[in-house]
C-alpha positions in Angstrom: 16.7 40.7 6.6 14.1 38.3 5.7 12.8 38.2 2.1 9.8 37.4 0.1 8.7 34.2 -0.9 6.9 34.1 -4.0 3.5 32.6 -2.0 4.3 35.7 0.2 4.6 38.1 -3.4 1.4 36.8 -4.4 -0.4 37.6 -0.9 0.5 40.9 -1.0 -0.2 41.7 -4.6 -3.5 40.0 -3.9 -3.7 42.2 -0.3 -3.1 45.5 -2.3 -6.0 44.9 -4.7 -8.4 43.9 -2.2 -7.5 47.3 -0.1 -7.6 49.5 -3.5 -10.9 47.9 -3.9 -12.2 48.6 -0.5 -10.7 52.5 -0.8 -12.0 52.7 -4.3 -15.3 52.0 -2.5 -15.4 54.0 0.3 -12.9 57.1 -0.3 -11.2 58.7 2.7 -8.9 62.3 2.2 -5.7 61.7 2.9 -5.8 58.5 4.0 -6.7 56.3 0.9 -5.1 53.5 -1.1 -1.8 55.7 -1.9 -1.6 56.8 1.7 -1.2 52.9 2.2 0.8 52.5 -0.2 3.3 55.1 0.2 3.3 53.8 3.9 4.0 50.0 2.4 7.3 51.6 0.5 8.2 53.3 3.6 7.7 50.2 5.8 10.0 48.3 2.7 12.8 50.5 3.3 13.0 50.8 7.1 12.6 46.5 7.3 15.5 46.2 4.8 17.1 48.7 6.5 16.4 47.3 9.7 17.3 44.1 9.2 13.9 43.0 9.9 10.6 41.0 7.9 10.6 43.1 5.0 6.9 40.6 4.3 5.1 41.1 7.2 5.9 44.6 7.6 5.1 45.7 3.9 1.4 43.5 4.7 0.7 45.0 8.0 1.3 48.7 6.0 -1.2 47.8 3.1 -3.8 46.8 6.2 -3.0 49.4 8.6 -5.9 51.9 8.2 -8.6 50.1 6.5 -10.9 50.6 9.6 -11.3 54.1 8.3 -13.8 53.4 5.5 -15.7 52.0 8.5 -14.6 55.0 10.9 -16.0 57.7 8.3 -19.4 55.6 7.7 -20.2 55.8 11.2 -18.8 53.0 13.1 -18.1 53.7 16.7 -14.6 52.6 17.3 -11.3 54.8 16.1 -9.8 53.8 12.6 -7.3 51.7 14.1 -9.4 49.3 16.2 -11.7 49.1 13.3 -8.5 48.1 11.4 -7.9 45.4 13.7 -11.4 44.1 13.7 -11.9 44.3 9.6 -8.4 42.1 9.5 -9.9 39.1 12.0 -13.1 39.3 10.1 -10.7 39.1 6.6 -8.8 36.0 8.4 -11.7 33.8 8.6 -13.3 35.1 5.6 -10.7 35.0 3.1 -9.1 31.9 2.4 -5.6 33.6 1.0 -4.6 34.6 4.3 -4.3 30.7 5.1 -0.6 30.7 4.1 0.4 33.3 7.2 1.1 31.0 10.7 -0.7 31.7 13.5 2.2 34.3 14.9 2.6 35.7 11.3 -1.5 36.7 12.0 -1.1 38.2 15.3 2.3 40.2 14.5 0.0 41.4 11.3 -3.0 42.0 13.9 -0.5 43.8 16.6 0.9 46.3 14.3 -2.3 47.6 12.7 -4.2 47.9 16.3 -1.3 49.5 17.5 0.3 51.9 14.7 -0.4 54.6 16.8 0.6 53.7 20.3 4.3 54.2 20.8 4.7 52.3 23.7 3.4 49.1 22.0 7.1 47.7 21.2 6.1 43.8 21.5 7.1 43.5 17.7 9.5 45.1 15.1 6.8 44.8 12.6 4.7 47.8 14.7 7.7 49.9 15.4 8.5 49.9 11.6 5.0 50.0 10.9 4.7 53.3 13.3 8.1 55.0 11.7 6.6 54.4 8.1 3.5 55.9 9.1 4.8 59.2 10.9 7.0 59.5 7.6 4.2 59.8 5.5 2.4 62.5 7.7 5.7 64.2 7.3 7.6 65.8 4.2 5.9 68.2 1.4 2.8 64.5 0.8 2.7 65.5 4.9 1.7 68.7 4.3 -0.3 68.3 1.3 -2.3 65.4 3.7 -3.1 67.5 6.5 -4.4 70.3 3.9 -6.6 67.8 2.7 -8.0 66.4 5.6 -8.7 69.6 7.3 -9.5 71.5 4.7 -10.0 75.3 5.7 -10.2 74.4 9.4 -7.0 76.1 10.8 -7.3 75.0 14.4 -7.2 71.7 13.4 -4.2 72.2 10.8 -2.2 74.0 13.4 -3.0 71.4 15.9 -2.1 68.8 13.4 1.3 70.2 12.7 2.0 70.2 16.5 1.5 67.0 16.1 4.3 66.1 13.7 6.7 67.4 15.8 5.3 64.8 18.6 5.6 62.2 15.4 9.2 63.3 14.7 10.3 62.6 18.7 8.6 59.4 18.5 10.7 57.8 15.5 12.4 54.6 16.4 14.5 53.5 14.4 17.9 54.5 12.6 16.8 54.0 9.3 14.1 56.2 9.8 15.9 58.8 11.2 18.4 58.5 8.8 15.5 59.3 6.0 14.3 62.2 7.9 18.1 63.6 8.3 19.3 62.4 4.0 16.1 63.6 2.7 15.4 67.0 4.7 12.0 65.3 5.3 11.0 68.3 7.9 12.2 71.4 5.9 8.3 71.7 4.3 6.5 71.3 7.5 9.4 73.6 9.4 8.4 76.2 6.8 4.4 76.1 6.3 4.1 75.8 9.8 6.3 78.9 10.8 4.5 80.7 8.0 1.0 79.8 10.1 2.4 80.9 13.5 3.7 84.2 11.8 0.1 84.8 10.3 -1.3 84.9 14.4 1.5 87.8 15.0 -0.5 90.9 15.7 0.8 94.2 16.4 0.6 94.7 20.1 -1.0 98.0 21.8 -1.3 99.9 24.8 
């Protein structure tokens, strides 16, 4: 496991502010400054657990969905490609990046473009950045989220909590299974979306 340096600290103290900022600016349901920052906890836990860059994954979670103040402002490009281009743009923009190395950018720059693509595996940084994600959408904050997001649209909710299912498959690593499996992280969604499949049972007649 690889700590923090204190220049490292100050990046991403500096790094959360600028994002609450940004999200303070330009809100987005569900996926805001505390998704992000529930995400950057999660990432936290699965590097240390891991035995990975506790740093660069915590900063790749505070970046990972910026592009979706863009996104929902009409941009063309999906949040995560947005993501990817906001963080280049912040990289010559904004000096206090200077401190990462070149491979400290592109690992940051991998794991937000992919944090959705599950067969991007070049880096641990995007696997844990992908497990901390999915554990977010998961849980009782996972079913509060997609409530949110959707709103009344049932389709969509429905289809979204297909979805974690597909998300729970998909986890990676140990330590995140190991939260999933300690914590009883699926119990919630188990139970709301049973209780929305049960609601489509009809009586059937001849």
């Amino acid at each position: 496991m690889i700590r923090m340096t204190k220049d490292q600290e100050n990046l991403l103290a500096y790094t959360r502010k600028k994002v609450k900022v940004l999200f303070r600016d330009y809100p987005i349901p569900a996926h805001g400054f505390s998704h992000s920052e529930r995400v950057r906890k999660w990432a936290e836990e699965v590097a240390a657990g891991e035995k990975q860059n506790i740093f660069l994954c915590s900063l790749a979670a505070t970046l990972h969905d910026i592009g979706r103040t863009r996104e929902m402002t009409g941009f063309g490009s999906r949040h995560h490609e947005l993501s990817y281009e906001m963080m280049r743009e912040w990289y010559k923009k904004d000096s206090a990046f200077d401190i990462l190395t070149k491979q400290e950018k592109i690992i940051v720059l991998y794991a937000i473009r992919y944090h959705w693509n599950n067969a991007a595996n070049k880096y641990p940084e995007a696997i844990i950045l992908r497990d901390a994600d999915k554990l977010d959408s998961l849980g009782k904050i996972g079913v509060k989220r997609t409530q949110e997001f959707y709103s009344n649209e049932a389709g969509k909710i429905e289809q979204d909590f297909r979805l974690k299912y597909d998300m729970l498959y998909w986890l990676e690593t140990k330590t995140a299974w190991e939260i999933v499996w300690k914590k009883k992280i699926m119990l919630p969604v188990d139970r709301y979306y049973l209780a929305l499949l049960k609601k489509e049972i009809l009586p059937i007649e001849l």
